[in-house]
C-alpha positions in Angstrom: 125.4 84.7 -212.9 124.3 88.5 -212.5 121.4 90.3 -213.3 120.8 92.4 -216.2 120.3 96.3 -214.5 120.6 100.1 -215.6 120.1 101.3 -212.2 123.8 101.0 -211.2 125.4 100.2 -214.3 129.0 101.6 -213.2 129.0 98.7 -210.1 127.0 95.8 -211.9 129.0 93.3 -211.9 128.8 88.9 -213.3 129.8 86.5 -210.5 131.3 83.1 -210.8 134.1 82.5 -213.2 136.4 84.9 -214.2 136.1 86.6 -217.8 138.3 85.6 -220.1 139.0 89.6 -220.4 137.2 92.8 -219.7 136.5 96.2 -221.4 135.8 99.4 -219.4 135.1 103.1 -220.3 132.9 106.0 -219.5 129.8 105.3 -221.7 130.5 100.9 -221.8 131.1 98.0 -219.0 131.6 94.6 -221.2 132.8 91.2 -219.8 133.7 88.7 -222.3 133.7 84.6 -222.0 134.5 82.5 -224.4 137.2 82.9 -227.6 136.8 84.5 -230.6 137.6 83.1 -234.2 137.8 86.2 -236.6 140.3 88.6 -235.1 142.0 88.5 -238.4 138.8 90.0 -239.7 138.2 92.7 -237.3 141.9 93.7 -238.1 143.2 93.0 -234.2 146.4 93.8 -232.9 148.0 91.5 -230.4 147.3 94.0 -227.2 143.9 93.9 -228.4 141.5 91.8 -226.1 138.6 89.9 -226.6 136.8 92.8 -225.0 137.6 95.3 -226.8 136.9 94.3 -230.0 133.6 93.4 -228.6 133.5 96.7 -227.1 134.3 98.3 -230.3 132.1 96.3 -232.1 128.8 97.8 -230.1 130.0 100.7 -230.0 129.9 101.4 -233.9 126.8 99.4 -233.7 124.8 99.0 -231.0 121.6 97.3 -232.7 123.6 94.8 -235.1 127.5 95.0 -233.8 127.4 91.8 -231.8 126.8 90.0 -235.3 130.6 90.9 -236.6 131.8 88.3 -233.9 132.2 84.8 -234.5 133.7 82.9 -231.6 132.5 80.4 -229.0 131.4 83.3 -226.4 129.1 85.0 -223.7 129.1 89.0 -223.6 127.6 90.5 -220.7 127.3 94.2 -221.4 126.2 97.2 -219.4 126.0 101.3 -220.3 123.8 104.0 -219.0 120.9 103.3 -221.8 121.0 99.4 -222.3 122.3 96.5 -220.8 122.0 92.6 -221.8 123.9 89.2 -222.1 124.8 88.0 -225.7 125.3 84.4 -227.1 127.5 83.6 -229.9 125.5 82.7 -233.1 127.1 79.3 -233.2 125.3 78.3 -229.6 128.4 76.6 -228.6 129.2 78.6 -225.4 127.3 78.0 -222.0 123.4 78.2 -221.7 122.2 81.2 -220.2 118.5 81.3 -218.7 116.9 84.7 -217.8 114.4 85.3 -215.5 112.2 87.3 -216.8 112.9 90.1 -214.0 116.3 90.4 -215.5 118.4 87.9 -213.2 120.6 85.4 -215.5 122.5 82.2 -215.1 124.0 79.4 -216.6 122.2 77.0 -214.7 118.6 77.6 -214.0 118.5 75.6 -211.0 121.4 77.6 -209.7 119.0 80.6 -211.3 116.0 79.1 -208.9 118.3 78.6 -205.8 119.1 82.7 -206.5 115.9 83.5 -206.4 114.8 81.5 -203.3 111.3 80.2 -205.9 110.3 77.0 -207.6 109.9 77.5 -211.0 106.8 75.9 -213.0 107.3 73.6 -216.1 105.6 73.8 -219.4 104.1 70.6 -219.8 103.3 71.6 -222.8 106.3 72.2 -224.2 107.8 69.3 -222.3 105.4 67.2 -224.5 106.5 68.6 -227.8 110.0 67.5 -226.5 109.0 64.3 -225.6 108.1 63.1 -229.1 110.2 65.1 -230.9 113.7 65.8 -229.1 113.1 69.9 -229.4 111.2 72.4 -227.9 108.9 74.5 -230.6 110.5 78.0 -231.4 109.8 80.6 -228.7 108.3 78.2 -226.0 110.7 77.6 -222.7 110.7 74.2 -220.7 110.4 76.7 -217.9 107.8 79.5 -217.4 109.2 82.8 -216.7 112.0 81.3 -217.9 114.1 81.9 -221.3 117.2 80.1 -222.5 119.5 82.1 -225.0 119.5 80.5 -228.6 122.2 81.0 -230.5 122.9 84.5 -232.0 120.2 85.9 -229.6 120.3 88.3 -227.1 118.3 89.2 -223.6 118.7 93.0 -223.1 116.9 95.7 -221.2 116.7 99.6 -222.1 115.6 102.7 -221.2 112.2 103.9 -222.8 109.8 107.1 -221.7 111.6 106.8 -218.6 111.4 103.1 -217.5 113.7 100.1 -217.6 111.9 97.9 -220.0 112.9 94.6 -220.8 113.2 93.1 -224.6 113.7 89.4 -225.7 116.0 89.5 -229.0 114.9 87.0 -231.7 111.9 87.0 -233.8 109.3 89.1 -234.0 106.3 88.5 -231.2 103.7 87.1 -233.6 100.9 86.9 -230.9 99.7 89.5 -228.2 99.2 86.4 -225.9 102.6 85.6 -225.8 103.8 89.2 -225.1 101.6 88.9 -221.8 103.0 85.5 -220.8 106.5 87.3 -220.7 105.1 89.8 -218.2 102.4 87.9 -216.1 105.3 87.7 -213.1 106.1 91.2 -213.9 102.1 92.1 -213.2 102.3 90.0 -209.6 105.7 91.3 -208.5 105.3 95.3 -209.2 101.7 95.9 -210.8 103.1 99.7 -210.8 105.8 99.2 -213.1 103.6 96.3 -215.0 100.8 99.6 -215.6 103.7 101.5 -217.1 104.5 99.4 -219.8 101.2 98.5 -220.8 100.2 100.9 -222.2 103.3 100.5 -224.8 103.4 96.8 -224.5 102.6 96.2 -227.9 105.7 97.8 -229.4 108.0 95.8 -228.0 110.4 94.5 -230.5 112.2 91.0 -230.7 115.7 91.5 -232.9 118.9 88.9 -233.5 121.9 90.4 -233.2 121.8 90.2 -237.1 119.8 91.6 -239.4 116.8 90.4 -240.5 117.5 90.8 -244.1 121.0 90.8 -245.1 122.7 91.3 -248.1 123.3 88.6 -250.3 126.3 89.1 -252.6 125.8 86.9 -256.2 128.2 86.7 -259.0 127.6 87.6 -262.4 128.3 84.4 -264.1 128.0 81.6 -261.1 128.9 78.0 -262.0 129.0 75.2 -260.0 132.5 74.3 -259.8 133.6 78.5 -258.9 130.4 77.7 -256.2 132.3 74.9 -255.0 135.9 75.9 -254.6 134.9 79.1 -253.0 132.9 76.9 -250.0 136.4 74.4 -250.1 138.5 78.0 -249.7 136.1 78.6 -247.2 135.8 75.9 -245.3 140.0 75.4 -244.6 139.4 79.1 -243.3 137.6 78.6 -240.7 139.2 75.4 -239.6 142.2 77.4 -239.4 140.4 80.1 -237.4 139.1 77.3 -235.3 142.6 75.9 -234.5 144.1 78.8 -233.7 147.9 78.1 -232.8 147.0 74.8 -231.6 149.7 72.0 -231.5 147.5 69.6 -231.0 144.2 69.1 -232.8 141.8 66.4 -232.3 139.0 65.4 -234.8 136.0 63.5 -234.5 136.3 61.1 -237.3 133.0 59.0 -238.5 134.7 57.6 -241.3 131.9 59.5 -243.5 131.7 62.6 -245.6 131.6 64.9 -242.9 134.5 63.9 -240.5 136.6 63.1 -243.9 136.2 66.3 -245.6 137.2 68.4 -242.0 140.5 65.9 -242.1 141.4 66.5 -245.3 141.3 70.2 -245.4 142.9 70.1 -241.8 145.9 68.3 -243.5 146.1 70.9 -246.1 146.6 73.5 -243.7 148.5 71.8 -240.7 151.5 69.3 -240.4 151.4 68.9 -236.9 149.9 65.7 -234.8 146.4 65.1 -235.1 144.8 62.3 -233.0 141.4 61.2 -234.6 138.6 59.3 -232.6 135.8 57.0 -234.2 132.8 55.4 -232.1 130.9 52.2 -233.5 128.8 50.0 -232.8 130.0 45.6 -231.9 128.3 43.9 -234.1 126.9 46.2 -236.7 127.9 44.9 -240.6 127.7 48.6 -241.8 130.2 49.9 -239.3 132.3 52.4 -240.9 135.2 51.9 -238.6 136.8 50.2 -241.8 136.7 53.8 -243.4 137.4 55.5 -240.8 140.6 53.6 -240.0 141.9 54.1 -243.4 141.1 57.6 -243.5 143.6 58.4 -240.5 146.5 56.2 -242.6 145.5 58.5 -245.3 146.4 61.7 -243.9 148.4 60.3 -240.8 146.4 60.6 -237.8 147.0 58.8 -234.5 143.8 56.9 -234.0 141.6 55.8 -231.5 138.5 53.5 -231.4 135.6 52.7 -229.2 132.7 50.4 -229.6 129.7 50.9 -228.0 128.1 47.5 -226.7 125.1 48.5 -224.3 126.3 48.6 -221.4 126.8 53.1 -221.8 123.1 53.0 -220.9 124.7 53.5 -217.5 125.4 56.8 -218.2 122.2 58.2 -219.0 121.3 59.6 -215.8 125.2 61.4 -215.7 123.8 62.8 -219.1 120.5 64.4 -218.4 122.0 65.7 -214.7 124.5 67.2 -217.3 123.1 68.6 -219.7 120.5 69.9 -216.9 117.2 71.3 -219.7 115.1 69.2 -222.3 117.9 68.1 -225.1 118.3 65.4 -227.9 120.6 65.0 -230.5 121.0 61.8 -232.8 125.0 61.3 -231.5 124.2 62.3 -228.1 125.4 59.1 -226.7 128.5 58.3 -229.4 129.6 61.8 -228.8 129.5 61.1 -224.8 131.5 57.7 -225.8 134.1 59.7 -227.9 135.3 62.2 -224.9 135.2 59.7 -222.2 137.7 58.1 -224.5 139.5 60.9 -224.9 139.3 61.4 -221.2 142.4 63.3 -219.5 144.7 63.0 -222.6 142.8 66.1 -224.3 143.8 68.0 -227.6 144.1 71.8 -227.5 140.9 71.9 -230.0 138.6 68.9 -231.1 136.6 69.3 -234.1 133.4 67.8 -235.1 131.9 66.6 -237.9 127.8 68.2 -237.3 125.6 69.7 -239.9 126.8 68.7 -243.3 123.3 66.7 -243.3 121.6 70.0 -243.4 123.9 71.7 -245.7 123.8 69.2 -248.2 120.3 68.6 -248.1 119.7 64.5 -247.0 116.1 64.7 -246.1 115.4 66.0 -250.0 113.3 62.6 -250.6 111.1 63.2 -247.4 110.5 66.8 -248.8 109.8 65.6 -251.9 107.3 63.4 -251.1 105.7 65.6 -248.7 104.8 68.0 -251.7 104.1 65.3 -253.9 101.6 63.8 -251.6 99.8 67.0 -251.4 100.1 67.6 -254.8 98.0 64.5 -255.8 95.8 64.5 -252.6 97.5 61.6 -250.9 97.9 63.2 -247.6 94.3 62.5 -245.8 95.1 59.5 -246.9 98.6 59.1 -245.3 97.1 60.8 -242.2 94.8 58.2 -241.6 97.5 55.5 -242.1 100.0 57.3 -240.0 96.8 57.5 -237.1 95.9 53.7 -237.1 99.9 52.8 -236.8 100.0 55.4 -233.7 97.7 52.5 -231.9 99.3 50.7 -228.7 98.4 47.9 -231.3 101.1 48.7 -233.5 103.2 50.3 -232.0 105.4 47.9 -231.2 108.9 48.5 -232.7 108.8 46.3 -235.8 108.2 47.3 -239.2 104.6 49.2 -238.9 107.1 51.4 -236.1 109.6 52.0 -238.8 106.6 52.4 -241.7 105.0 54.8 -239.2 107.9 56.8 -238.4 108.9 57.8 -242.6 105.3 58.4 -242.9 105.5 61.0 -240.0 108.3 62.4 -241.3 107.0 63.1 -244.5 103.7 64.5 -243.1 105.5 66.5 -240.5 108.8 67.6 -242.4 109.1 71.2 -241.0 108.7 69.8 -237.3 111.7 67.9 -237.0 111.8 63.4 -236.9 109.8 62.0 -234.1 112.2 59.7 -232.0 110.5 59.8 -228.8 107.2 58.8 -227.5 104.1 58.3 -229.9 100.3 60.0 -229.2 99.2 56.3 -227.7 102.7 56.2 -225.4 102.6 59.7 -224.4 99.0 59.8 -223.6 100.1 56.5 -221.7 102.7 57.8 -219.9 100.8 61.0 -218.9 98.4 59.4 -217.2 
């Protein structure tokens, strides 16, 4: 925790835990947490630190040199004209929350305790959450209040003479929501507040990468040059991610995902590997089977657990956790997988996440939501998906499970609604 300040740059310091390593010159004060995964690629020598190749990144790059990092990291950074914390693009490191008069944390109710207030919760957003598992881009479950995403950065500057502070994302689309950043800013020092707004409006919301980068295309593309170049690829960065390791754990579903990450760790390391699979007693589909035989495949020492109800226990554990609005589909199996794993850790675990994105499984659901519009279904659909969202229906059976697909089609861009329906929220609410 710190806070983010140009007024005595040289002194600033982060308290808490200790940075991995540190950078310090005359014009630059950078503490780094975390690891980095490329120092092959930013050409580092063994008495190079984290740090400084941080350092030296920003340093040939102030607006965009963040984005040559890839790592599991928190910068903190101060100089004499900006200052800021940055979050590796993977979002894999600690949370950060910012307080909007520069004061950071990874806990925002350690953040709170700091600043001796109660903060105020967006019901609104809470809402959202609710019925969807996410919060919509660029709204907080906390006024005055932002969390880093991943690959974004909270920094503050000098400008005509003031410290002025800058969110780094997307561009503000709305003038309403440049004036919810700064309503605590009006009430705490209306002096400063009468500064900026006169020049409020050209405040600027950047990633640490740019907005439109290059894309480099062959001349003569074919699938199968496509697909051995993401296979070279993809043992590349499992290599990055192991490091030296002598002991690599794997998360191992038994699917696509888990399998492919096995098989190209075998191809690249002979040492042990201990694989861990989570099912479900009782389910015919499990694909323990799979899994099981996928770890005599490539010689794995292999662990199972089966969930059988009774982890609802943990739930409360979880959310005092995880501390902010968050859902993800293998929340609970991935809790399940390191208590199993418990004290006997690997140096590295790795996961088996996004390949449903990357290879495109919702393609039907997209489909049909262009289809439907295309031969002016959707009204239609609409009112379906409205009558099934009555208490009436909504009961769990099959109109649940009809309704659900249907809102998924409808709503494709906002993400599957596993929480609370309109009737149940409106219910619960009350």
């Amino acid at each position: 925790y710190g806070k983010i300040t140009l007024e005595d740059w040289r002194t600033a310091c982060v308290e808490g835990e200790e940075p991995e390593s540190s950078f310090e010159s005359y014009n630059l004060r950078l503490f780094f947490f975390g690891t980095l995964y490329n120092r092959d690629t930013l050409q580092a020598t063994p008495d190079d630190t984290n740090a400084k190749l941080a350092a030296d990144a920003f340093l040939s790059d102030p607006a965009y040199g963040f984005s040559r990092l890839d790592g599991s990291f928190t910068i903190v950074y101060y100089s004499e004209n900006e200052c800021g914390v940055v979050r590796d693009h993977h979002g894999t490191h600690y949370p950060v929350y910012c307080h909007i008069d520069g004061n950071f944390a990874t806990s925002w109710q350690f953040l709170e305790d700091q600043l001796e207030e109660n903060f105020e919760p967006n019901l609104v957003s809470l809402s959202t959450f609710l019925q969807r598992g996410i919060l919509k881009k660029n709204n907080f479950a906390l006024f005055d209040v932002h969390s880093l995403g991943a690959g974004e950065k909270f920094y503050m500057l000098t400008e005509l003479g003031y410290l002025m502070p800058v969110w780094a994302s997307v561009k503000l689309e709305t003038q309403a929501n440049v004036h919810s950043m700064f309503d605590s800013l009006k009430e705490r020092n209306p002096s400063l507040y009468e500064k900026v707004a006169d020049d409020i409006y050209c405040l600027k919301r950047d990633s640490v990468f740019e907005q439109e980068p290059k894309v480099a295309t062959e001349r003569n593309p074919d699938v199968e040059t496509y697909s051995r170049r993401y296979g070279e690829l993809h043992a590349q960065a499992i290599r990055r991610r192991i490091g030296h390791s002598r002991r690599v754990g794997i998360l191992l579903s038994g699917g696509y995902d888990s399998g492919s990450n096995l098989a190209a760790l075998r191809s690249i390391y002979d040492g042990q590997i201990d694989s861990y699979s989570v099912g479900f007693k009782g389910d015919a589909w499990t694909e323990l089977p799979m899994a099981r035989l996928m770890s005599e495949t490539f010689g794995t020492r292999h662990h199972e657990y089966e969930i059988d109800g009774t982890e609802t226990s943990a739930l409360p554990d979880i959310v005092r956790f995880l501390g902010e609005p968050f859902m993800e589909g293998g929340l609970m199996v991935n809790y399940c997988a390191m208590r199993m794993i418990g004290d006997d850790k690997p140096d590295v675990i790795l996961g088996g996440d996004g390949s449903d994105q990357y290879f495109g499984t919702s393609g039907r659901e997209v489909a049909l939501h262009y289809l439907s519009a295309r031969i002016g279904l959707r009204p239609l659909l609409r009112g379906i998906s409205r009558l099934l969202e009555h208490e009436t229906f909504d009961t769990g059976g099959k109109l649940s499970r009809i309704n659900f697909h249907l809102d998924k089609i409808l709503h494709i861009l906002e993400g599957e609604r596993f929480g609370f329906s309109d009737s149940a929220l409106c219910a619960l609410l009350q």
